[in-house]
C-alpha positions in Angstrom: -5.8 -8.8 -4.1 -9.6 -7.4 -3.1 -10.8 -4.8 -1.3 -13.4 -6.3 1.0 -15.4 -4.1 3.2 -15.1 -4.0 6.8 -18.0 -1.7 8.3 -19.8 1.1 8.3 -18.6 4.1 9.4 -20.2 7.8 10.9 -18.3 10.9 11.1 -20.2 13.5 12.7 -19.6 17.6 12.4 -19.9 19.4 15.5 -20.0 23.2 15.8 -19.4 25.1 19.2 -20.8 28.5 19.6 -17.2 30.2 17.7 -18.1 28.3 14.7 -15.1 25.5 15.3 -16.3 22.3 14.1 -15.4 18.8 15.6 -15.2 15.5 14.0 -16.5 12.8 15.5 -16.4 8.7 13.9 -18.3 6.3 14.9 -17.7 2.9 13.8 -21.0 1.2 13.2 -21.7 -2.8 13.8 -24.7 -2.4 11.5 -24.6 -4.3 8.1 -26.4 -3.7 5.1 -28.2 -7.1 4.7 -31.4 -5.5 3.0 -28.6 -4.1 0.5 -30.3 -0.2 0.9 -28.4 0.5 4.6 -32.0 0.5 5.4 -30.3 -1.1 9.1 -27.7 1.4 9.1 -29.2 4.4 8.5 -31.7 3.6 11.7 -28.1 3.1 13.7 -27.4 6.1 12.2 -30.5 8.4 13.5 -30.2 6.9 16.8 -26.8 7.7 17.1 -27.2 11.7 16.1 -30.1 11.2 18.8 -27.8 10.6 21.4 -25.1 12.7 20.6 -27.5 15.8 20.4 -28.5 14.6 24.2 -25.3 14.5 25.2 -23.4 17.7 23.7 -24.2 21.5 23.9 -22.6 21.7 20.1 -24.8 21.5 17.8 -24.8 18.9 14.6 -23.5 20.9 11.4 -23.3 17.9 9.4 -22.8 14.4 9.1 -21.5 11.6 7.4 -22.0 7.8 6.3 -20.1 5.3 4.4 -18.7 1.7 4.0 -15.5 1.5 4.5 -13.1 -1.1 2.6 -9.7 -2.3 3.0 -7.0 -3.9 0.4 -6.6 -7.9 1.4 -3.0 -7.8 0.2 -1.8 -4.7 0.3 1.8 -3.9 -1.4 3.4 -0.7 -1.5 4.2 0.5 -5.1 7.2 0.3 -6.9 7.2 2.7 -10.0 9.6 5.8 -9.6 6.6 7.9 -10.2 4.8 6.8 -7.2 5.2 9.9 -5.0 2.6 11.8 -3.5 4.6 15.1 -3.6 4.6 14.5 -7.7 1.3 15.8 -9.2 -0.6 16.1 -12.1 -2.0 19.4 -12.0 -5.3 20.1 -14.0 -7.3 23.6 -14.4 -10.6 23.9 -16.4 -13.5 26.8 -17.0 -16.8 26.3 -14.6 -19.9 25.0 -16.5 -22.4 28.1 -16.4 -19.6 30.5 -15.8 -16.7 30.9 -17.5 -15.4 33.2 -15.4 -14.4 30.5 -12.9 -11.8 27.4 -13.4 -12.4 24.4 -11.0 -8.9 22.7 -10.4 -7.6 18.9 -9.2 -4.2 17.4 -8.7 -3.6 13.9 -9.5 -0.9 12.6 -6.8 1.8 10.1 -8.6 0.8 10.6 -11.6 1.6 8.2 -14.1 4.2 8.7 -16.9 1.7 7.7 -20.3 -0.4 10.8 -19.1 2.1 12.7 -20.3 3.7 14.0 -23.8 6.6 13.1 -23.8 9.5 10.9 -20.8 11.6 13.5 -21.4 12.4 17.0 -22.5 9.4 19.9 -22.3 6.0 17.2 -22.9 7.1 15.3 -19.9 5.7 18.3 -17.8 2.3 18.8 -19.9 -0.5 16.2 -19.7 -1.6 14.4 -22.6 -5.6 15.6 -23.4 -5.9 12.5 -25.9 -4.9 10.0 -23.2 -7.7 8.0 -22.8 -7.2 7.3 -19.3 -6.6 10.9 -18.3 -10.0 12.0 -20.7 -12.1 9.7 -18.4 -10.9 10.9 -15.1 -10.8 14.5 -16.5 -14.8 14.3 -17.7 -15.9 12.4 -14.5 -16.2 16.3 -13.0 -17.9 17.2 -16.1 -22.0 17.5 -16.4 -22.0 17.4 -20.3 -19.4 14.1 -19.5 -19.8 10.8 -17.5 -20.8 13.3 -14.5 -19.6 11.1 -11.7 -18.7 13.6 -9.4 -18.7 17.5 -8.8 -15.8 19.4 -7.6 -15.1 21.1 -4.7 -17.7 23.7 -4.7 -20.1 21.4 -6.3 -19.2 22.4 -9.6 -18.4 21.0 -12.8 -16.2 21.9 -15.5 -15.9 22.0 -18.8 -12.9 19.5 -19.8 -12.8 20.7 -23.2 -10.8 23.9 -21.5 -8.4 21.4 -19.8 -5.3 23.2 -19.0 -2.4 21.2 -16.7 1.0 20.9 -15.7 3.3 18.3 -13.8 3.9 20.3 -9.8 6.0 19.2 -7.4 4.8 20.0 -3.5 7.4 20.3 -1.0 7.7 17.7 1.2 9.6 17.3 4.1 9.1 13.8 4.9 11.0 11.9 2.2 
């Protein structure tokens, strides 16, 4: 089992004159032999060239990245492994502690928890290694990996969470 990559790919935001944006994907034949996109990112202004020549909607925003697929790809099997199932995880803003950034992990699995059973298996374990690393990848004093949604990051050490079921009507 790898995940190999299989192309490029462009989504592009376009806004009409009511503000309603449109999502466009282009699947790019460039490659990345110089190993900086160098190849695709020259696709990639050509491209919004033609669109903008094209369209009265105007370009809000775009988007570029490699997309990868799983060789052998096998459904899981753990009893945990629903999507409705969540790990749901609530922490003060960096800078203003006013503000809690929030993030649910889907199919959570059952050792970021306190307990299988009883009250603990409904609050997340904060000394889970696992859990701490994913937790401070939103964090700027942390591993600062990644921002939240607002471009944010929190302060793990507040970490609050619980496990949430979302209502699902598909199985």
């Amino acid at each position: 089992m790898a995940l190999s990559a299989l192309r490029w790919e462009l989504v592009v935001q376009l806004a009409d004159r009511g503000g309603k944006v449109f999502l466009r994907t282009f699947n790019l034949t460039a490659t990345d032999t110089a190993g900086d996109a160098s190849a695709v990112l020259t696709d990639v202004a050509t491209i919004l060239t033609n669109v903008a020549a094209v369209t009265e909607l105007k370009v809000k925003g775009y988007r570029v990245a490699k997309v990868y697929s799983e060789d052998a790809f096998t459904l899981p099997t753990s009893a945990e492994a629903e999507g409705e199932q969540n790990l749901h995880l609530s922490a003060l803003i960096v800078g203003d502690p006013t503000k809690s950034g929030t993030y649910d992990i889907p199919g959570p699995k059952q050792a970021l928890f306190q307990a299988a059973s009883g009250a603990g298996a409904d609050l997340p374990n904060f000394a889970s290694t696992p859990l701490d690393n994913f937790g401070e990848m939103f964090n700027s004093a942390g591993t600062d990996l990644a921002t939240l949604s607002d471009g944010e990051s929190w302060d793990f050490n507040t970490a609050k969470g619980k496990k949430t079921h979302k209502r699902s009507t598909n199985g």
